[in-house]
C-alpha positions, 0 to 999 in steps of 0.5 A: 222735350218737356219738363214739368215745374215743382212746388217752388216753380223749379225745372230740372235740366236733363244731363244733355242741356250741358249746363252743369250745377252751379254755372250761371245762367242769363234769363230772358223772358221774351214777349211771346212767352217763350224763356231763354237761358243763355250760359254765361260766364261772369267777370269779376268786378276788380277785372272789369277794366279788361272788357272796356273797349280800349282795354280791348283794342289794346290786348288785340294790338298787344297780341298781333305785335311783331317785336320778340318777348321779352323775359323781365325778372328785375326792375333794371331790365324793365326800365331798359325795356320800357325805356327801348320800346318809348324810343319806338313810339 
């Protein structure tokens, strides 16, 4: 498919690119001239402390954990909890 630049060296996508206005786009310029958009999402920086690799491999651990939920709704129970779950460690 061919596009065509306007005056300001803008492109438009057509509809089945599936990149819609507004989403964020990484662009890589590669050495043979060809230009790459890759769709990403982006993190917000105060979220950032969850894509650390530890982060990571403790969200993993957490999601593959055999014990039951538990529903905590005072700070009592979450020191029952807590305090249940240090003994097992």
């Amino acid at each position: 498919m061919l596009v065509q630049t306007d005056t300001r060296r803008r492109i438009t996508l057509p509809p089945q690119s599936g990149v819609k206005s507004g989403d964020t786009l990484d662009v890589e310029f590669l050495e043979d001239g060809r230009i790459v958009l890759i769709p990403v999402e982006t993190v917000p920086r105060h979220q950032l402390w969850a894509w650390t690799s530890d982060s990571k491999q403790m969200i993993t651990a957490a999601l593959v954990d055999s014990r039951p939920s538990v529903i905590v709704e005072t700070s009592d129970q979450a020191t029952v909890v807590a305090d249940r779950w240090s003994d097992e460690g």
